[in-house]
N, CA, C and O atoms as a GROMACS GRO file, in nm:
protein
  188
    1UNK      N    1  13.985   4.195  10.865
    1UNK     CA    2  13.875   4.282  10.904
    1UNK      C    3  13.919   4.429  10.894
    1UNK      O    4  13.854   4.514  10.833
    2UNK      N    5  14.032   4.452  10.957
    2UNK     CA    6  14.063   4.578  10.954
    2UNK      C    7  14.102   4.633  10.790
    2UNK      O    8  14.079   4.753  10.773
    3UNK      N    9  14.138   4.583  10.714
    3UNK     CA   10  14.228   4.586  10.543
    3UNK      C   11  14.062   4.621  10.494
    3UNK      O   12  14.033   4.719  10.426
    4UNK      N   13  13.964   4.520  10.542
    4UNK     CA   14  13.796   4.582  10.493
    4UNK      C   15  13.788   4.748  10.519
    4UNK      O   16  13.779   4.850  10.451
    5UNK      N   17  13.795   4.718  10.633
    5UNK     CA   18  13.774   4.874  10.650
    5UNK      C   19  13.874   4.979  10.604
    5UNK      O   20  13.852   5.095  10.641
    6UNK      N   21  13.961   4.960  10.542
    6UNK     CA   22  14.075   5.072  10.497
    6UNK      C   23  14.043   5.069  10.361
    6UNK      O   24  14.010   5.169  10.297
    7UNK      N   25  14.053   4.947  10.313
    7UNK     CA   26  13.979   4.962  10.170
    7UNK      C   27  13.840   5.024  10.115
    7UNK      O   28  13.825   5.115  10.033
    8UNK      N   29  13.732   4.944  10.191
    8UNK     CA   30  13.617   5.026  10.220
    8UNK      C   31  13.640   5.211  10.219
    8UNK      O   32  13.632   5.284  10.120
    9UNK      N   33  13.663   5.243  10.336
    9UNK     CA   34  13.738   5.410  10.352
    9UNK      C   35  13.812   5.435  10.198
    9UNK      O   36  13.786   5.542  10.143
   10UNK      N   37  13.856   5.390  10.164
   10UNK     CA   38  13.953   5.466  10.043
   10UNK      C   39  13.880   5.460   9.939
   10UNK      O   40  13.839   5.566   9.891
   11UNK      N   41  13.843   5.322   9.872
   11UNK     CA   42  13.684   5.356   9.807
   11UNK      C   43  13.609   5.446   9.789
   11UNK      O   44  13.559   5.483   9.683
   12UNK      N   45  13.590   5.504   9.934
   12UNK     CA   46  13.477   5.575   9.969
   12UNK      C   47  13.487   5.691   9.933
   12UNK      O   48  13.390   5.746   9.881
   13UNK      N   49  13.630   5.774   9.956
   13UNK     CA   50  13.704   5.882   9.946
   13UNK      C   51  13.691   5.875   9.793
   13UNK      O   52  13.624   5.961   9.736
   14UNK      N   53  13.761   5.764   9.715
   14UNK     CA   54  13.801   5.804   9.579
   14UNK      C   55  13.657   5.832   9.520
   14UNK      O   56  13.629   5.932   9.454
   15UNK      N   57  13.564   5.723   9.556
   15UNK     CA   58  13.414   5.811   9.491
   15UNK      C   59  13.381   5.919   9.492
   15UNK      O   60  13.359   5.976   9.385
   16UNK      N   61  13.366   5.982   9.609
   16UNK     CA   62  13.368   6.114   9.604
   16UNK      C   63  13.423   6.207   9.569
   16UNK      O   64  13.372   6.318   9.554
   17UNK      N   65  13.534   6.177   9.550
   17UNK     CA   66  13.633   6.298   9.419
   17UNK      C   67  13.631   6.275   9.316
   17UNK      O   68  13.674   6.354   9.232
   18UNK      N   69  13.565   6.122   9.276
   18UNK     CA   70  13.484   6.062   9.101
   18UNK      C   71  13.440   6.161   9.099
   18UNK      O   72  13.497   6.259   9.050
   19UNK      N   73  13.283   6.163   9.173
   19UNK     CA   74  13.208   6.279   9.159
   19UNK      C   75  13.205   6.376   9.184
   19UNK      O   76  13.104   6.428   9.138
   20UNK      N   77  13.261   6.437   9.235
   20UNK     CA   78  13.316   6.624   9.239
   20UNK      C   79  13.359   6.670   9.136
   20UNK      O   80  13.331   6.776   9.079
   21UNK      N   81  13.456   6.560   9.102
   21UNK     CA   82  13.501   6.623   9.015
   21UNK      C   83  13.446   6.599   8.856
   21UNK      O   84  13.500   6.647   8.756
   22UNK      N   85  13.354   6.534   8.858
   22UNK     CA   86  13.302   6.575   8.719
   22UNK      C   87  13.230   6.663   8.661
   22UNK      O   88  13.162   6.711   8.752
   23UNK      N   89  13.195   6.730   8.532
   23UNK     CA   90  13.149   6.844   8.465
   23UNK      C   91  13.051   6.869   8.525
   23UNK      O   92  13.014   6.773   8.593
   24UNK      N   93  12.961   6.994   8.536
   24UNK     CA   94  12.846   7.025   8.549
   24UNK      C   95  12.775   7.021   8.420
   24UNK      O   96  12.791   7.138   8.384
   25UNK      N   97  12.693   6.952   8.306
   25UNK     CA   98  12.653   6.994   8.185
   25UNK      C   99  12.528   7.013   8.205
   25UNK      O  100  12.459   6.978   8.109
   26UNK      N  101  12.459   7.067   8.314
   26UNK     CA  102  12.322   7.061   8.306
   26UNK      C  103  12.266   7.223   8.251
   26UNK      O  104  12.350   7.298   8.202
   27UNK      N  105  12.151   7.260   8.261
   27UNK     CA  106  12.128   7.365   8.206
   27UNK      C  107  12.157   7.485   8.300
   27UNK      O  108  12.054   7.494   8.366
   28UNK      N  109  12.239   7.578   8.339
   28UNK     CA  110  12.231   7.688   8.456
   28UNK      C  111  12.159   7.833   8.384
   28UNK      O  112  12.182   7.941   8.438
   29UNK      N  113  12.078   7.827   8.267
   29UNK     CA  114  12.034   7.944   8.220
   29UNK      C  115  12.006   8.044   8.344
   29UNK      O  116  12.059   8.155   8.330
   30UNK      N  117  11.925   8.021   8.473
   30UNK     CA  118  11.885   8.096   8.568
   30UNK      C  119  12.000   8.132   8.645
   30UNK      O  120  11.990   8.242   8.698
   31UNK      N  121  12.089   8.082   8.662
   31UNK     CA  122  12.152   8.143   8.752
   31UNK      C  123  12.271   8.243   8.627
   31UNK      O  124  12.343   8.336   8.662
   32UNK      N  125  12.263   8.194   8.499
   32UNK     CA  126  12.381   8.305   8.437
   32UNK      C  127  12.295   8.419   8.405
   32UNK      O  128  12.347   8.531   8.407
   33UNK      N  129  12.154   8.405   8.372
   33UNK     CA  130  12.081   8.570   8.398
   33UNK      C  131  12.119   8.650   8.482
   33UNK      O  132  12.135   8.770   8.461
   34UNK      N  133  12.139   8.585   8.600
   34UNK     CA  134  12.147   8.710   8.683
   34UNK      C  135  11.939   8.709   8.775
   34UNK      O  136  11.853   8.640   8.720
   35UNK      N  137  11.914   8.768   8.867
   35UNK     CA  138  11.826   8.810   8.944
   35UNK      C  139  11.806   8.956   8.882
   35UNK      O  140  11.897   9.037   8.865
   36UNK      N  141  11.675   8.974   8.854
   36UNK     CA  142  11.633   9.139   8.838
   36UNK      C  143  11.595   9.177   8.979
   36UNK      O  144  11.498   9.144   9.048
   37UNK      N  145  11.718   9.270   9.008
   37UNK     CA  146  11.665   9.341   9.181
   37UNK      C  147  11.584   9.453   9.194
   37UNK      O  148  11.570   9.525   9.293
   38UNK      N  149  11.527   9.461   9.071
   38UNK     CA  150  11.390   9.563   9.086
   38UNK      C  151  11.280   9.494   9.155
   38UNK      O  152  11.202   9.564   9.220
   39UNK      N  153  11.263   9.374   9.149
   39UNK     CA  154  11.170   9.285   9.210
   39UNK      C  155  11.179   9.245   9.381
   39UNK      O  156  11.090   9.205   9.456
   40UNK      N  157  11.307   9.270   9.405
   40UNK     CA  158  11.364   9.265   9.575
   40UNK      C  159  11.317   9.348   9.639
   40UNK      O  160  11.340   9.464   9.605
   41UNK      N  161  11.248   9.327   9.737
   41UNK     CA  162  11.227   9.412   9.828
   41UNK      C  163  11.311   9.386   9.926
   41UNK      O  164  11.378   9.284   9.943
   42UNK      N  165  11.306   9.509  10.010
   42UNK     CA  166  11.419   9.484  10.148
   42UNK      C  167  11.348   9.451  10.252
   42UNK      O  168  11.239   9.507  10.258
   43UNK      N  169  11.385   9.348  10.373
   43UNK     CA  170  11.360   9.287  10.450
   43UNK      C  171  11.255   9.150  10.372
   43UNK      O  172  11.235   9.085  10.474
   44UNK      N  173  11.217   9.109  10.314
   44UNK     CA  174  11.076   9.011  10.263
   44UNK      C  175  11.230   8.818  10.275
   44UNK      O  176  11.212   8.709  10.222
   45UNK      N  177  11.328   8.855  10.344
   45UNK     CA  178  11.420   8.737  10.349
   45UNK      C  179  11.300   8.618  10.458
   45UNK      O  180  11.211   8.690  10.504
   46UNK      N  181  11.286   8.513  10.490
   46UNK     CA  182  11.236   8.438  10.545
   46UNK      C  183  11.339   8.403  10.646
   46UNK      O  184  11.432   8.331  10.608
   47UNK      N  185  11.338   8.449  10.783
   47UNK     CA  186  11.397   8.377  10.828
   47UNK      C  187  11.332   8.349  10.985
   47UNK      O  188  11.385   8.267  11.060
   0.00000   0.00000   0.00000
């Protein structure tokens, strides 16, 4: 029971650094533009 659960746990761990660590290939066009801050106004944040 307990070897379940350590295995389980390590599993769990190694998936998640599967996926971290793989490429981003999706499209980021918007964020490598850049924001035009002529369009910002000051204070209009939502919070």
């Amino acid at each position: 029971m307990n070897t379940k659960r350590i295995l389980f746990g390590m599993m769990a761990c190694l998936m998640l650094v599967a996926v971290s660590c793989t490429p981003n290939t999706g499209d980021d066009e918007a964020y490598e533009q850049g924001i035009d801050k002529k369009h910002i106004k000051p204070g209009s944040s939502k919070r």
